[in-house]
C-alpha positions as CSV (number, residue, x, y, z in Angstrom):
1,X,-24.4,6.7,-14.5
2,X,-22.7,10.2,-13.5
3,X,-24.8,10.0,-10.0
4,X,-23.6,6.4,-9.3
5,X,-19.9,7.5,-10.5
6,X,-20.2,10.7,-8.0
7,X,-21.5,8.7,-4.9
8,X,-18.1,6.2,-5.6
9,X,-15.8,8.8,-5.7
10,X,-17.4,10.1,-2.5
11,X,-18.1,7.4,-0.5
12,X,-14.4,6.3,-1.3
13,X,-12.6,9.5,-0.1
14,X,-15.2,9.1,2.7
15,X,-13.7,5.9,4.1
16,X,-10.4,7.0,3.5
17,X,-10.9,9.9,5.8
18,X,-12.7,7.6,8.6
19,X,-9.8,4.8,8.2
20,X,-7.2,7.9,9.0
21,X,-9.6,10.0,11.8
22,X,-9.5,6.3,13.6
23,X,-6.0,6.1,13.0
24,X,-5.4,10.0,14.5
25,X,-8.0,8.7,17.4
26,X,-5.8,6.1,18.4
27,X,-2.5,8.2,18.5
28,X,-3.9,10.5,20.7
29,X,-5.4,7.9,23.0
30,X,-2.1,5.9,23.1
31,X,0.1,9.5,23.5
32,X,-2.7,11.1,25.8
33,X,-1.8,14.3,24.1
34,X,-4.8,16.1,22.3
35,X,-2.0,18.2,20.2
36,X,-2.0,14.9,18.3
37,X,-5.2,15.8,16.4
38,X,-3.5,18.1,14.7
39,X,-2.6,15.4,12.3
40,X,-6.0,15.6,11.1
41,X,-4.5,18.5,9.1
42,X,-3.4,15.8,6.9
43,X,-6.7,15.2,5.6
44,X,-7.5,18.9,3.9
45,X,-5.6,18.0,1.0
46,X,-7.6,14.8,0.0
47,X,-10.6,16.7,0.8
48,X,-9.7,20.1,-2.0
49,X,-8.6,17.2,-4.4
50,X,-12.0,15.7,-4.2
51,X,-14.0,18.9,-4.7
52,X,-11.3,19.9,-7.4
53,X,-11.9,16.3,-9.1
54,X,-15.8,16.3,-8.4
55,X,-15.7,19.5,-10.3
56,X,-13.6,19.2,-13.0
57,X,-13.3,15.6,-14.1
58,X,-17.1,14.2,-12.5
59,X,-14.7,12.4,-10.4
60,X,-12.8,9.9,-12.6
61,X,-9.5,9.1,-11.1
62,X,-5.8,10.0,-13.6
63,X,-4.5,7.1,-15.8
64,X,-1.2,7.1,-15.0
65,X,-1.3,8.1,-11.4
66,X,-4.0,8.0,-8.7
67,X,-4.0,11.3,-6.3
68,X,-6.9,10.2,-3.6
69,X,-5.0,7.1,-3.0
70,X,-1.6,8.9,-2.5
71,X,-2.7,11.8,-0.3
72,X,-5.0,8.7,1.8
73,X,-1.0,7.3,2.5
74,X,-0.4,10.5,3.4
75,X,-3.0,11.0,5.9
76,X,-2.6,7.6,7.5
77,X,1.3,6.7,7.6
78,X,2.0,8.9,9.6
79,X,-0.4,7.8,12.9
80,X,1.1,4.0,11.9
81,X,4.6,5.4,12.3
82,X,4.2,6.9,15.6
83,X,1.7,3.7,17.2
84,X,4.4,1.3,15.9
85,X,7.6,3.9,17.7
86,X,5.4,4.3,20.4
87,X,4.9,0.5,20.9
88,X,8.3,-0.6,20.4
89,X,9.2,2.0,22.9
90,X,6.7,1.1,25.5
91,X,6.8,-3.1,24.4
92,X,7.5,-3.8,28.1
93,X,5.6,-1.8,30.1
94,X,2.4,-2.1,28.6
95,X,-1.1,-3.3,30.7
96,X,-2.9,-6.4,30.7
97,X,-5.0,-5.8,27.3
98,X,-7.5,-8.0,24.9
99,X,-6.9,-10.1,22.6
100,X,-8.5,-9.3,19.2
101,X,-10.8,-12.3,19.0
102,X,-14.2,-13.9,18.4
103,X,-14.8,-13.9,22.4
104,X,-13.8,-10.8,22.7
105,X,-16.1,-8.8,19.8
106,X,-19.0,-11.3,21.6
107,X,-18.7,-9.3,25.0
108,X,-18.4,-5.9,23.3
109,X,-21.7,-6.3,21.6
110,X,-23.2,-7.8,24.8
111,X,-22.2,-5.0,26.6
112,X,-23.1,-2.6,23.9
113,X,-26.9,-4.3,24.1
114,X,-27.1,-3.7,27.7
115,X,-27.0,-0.1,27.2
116,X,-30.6,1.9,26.1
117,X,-28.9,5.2,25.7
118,X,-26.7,5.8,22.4
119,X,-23.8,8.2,24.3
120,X,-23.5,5.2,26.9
121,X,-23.4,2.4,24.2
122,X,-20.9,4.8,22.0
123,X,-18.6,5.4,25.6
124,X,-18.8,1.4,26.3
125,X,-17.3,0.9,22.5
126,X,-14.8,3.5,23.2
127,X,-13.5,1.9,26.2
128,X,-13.7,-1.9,25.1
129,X,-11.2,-0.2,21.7
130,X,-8.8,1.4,24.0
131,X,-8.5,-2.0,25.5
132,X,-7.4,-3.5,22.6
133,X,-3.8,-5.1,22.6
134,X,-1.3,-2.5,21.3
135,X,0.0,-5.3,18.4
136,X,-3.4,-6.2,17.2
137,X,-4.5,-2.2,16.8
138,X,-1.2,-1.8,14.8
139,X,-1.5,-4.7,12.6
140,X,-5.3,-4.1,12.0
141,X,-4.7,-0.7,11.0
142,X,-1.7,-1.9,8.5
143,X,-4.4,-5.0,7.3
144,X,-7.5,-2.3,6.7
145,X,-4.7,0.3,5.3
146,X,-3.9,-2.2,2.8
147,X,-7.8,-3.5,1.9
148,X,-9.2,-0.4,1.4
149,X,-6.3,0.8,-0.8
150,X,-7.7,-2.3,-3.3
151,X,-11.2,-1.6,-2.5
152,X,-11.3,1.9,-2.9
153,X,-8.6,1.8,-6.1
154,X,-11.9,-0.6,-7.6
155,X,-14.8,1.9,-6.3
156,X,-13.3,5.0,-7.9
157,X,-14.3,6.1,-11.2
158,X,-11.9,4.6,-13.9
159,X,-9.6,7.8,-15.2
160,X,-9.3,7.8,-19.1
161,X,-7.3,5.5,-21.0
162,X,-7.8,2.8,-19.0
163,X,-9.4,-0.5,-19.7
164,X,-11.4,-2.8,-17.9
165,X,-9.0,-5.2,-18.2
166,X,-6.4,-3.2,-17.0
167,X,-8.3,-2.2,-14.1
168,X,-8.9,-5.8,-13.5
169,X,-5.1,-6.7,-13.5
170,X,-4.1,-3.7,-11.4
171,X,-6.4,-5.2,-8.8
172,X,-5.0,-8.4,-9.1
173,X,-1.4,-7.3,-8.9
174,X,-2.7,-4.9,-5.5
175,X,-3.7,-8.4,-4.1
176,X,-0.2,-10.1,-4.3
177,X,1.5,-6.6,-3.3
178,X,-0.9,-6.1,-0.2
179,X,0.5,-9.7,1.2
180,X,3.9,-9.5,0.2
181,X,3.9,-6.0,2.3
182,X,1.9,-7.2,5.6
183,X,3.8,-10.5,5.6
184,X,7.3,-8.3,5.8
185,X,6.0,-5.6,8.3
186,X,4.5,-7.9,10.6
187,X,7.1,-10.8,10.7
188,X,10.3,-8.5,10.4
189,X,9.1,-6.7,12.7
190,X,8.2,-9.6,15.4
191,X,11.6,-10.6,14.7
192,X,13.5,-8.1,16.4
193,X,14.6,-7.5,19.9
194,X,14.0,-4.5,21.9
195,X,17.1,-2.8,21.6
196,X,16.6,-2.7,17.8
197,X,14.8,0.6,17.3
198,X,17.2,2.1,14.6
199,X,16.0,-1.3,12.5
200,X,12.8,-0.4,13.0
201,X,13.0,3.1,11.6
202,X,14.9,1.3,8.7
203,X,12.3,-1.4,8.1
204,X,9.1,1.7,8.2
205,X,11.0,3.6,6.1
206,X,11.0,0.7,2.9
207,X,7.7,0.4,4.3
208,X,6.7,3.6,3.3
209,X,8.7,3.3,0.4
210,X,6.8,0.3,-1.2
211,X,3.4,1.4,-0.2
212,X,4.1,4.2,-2.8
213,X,3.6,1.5,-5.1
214,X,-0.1,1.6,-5.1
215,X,-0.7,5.1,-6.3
216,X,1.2,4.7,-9.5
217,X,-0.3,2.2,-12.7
218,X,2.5,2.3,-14.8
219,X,3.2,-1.8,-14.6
220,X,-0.2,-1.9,-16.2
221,X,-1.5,1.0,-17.8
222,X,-0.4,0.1,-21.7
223,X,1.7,2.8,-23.6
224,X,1.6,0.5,-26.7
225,X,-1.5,1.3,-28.1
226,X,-0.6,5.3,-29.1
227,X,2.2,4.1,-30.7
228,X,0.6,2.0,-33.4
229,X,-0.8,4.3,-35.1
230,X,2.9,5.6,-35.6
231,X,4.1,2.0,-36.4
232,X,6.8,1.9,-39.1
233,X,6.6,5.4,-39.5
234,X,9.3,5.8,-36.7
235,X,11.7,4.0,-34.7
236,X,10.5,2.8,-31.5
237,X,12.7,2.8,-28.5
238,X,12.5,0.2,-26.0
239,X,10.8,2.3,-23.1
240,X,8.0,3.0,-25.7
241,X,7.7,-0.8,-26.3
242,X,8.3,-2.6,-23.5
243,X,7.3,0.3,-20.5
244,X,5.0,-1.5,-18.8
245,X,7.8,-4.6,-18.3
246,X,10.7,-2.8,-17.5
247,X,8.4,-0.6,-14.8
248,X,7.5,-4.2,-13.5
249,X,11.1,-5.0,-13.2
250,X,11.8,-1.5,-11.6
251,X,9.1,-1.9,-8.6
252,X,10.6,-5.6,-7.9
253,X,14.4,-4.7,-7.8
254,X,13.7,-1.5,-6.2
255,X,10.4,-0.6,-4.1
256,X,9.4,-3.8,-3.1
257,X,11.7,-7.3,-3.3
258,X,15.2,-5.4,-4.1
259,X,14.5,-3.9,0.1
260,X,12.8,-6.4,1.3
261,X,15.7,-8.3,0.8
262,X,18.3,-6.3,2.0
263,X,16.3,-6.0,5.2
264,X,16.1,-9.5,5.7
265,X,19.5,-10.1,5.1
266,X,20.8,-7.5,7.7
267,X,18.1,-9.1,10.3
268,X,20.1,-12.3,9.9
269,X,23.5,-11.0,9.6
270,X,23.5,-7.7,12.2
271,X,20.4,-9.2,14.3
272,X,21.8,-12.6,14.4
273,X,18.0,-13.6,13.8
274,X,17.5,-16.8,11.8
275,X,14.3,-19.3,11.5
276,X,12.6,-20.9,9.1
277,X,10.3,-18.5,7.6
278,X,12.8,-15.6,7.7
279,X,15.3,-17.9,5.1
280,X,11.9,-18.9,3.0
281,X,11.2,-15.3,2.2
282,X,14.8,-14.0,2.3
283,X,15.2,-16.8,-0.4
284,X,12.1,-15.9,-2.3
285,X,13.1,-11.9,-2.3
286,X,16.5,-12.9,-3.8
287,X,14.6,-15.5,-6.7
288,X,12.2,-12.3,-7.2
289,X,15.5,-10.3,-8.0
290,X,17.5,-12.7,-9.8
291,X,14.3,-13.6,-12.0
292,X,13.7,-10.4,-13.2
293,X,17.2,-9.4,-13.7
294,X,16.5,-12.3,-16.1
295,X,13.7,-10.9,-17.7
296,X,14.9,-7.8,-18.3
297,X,17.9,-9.0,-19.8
298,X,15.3,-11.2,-22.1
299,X,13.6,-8.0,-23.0
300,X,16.4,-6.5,-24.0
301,X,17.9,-9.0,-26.5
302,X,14.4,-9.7,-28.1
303,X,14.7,-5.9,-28.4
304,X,17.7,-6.1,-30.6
305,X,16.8,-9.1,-32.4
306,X,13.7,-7.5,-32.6
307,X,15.5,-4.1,-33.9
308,X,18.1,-6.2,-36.6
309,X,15.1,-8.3,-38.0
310,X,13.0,-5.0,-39.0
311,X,16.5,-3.6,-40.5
312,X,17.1,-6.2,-42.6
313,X,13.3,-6.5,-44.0
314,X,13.5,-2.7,-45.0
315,X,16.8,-3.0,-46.5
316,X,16.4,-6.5,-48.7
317,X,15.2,-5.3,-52.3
């Protein structure tokens, strides 16, 4: 069990590194500047937390937070930042490239057959990737980003305190994060014109801000459970009791649906952008916000009610 819990946390932090070093390999092909690879520099801190967690924890992961996954963001957002500039900036001018399709991946392996030699097949790969269209390297990168985040959140060893269950409801809540986040890259960003760059930094930047979403397990992780041990001994305050809700509430109104929102709105306000899907999601953001404006405002008075009901019982003789 310690073996098969060491290979996980390896072969994780492994594909984390080769998502990133594909990423870097990319930036420098698209910049044609090798000074690019410095970004590999990026990777040395996952690497000295994974021989610092190997060694002192047999690599389980933190309860509360999840290090690997926040320094793989680190690593990676950075090449996606400057591909997606460097593609806005260059939208016009780029060559006649391929589609990212079934014909397409059926030619590459022919070609790849052809070859005996293994440098010649691996320089025939190389090339037919470069000639990849510009979009569909950008959005693969965001799509594999975003799968191997829930993948590799599922391979790594569980950190203490938390439940199978738990796990198993992280994962699920990953799924619906992971397509709420493509669907508002990829179409926001298809929305807008050319001239729109300073959008464009605006829309990467809550981006980036959501994504830091998946290092953190506070929405599921429950608090509750050291605190019954404690149960009418003292007070508890409503962070204690309701945590895991009103962290839930905080990620909608302010990492994820809260921006996404406010983004969509100035699209169709500033942009002067407006079609059906952009209103659908705009209107789903705001129900997101207005629900759980609800549901913390629930929490709250059962809270009180909760709070005035245990009063009374101790005071009555």
């Amino acid at each position: 069990m310690a073996l098969f819990k060491f290979l996980c946390a390896v072969i994780t932090r492994a594909m984390f590194i080769f998502v990133s070093l594909a990423g870097v390999w990319r930036v420098t092909g698209v910049k044609k500047d090798p000074t690019f690879w410095l970004l590999t520099f990026l990777f040395l801190p996952l690497v000295v937390e994974m021989i610092i967690t190997l060694k002192r924890r047999k690599g389980q992961d933190y309860k509360w937070f999840s290090p690997p996954i926040f320094l793989f963001l680190i690593s990676i957002i950075p090449s996606i930042w400057i591909l997606e500039l460097h593609h806005r900036e260059h939208k016009v001018s780029k060559p006649q490239c391929n589609k990212f399709d079934s014909d397409t991946l059926k030619n590459v392996w022919n070609q790849t057959q052809r070859n005996s030699s293994f440098p010649s097949s691996l320089q025939e790969l190389e090339r037919v990737l470069s000639s990849f269209c510009p979009n569909d390297w950008i959005l693969a990168l965001h799509q594999i980003l975003l799968i191997l985040v829930i993948v590799g959140k599922w391979l790594l060893p569980r950190g203490g305190g938390i439940s199978r269950d738990e796990l198993s409801q992280l994962l699920l809540i990953f799924v619906g994060t992971a397509a709420d986040i493509l669907e508002f890259t990829s179409e926001t960003l298809s929305d807008l014109q050319d001239e729109s760059l300073q959008l464009v930094y605006i829309i990467l930047g809550v981006w980036t801000w959501s994504m830091l979403q998946f290092p953190l397990h506070l929405a599921v992780v429950n608090s509750k459970k050291d605190s019954e041990g404690d149960e009418g001994v003292e007070e508890t305050s409503l962070l204690s009791k309701h945590g895991t809700d009103i962290w839930s509430v905080v990620e909608a109104l302010f990492i994820q649906d809260g921006p996404f929102l406010v983004v969509r709105l100035t699209v169709m306000a500033h942009y002067k952008v407006f079609h059906q899907m952009l209103v659908f999601f705009a209107i789903k953001n705001f129900l997101v916000v207005i629900l759980n404006f609800y549901r913390l405002v629930v929490i709250c008075q059962d809270f009180r009610s909760s709070r005035r009901s245990s009063g009374t019982s101790c005071t009555a003789p």
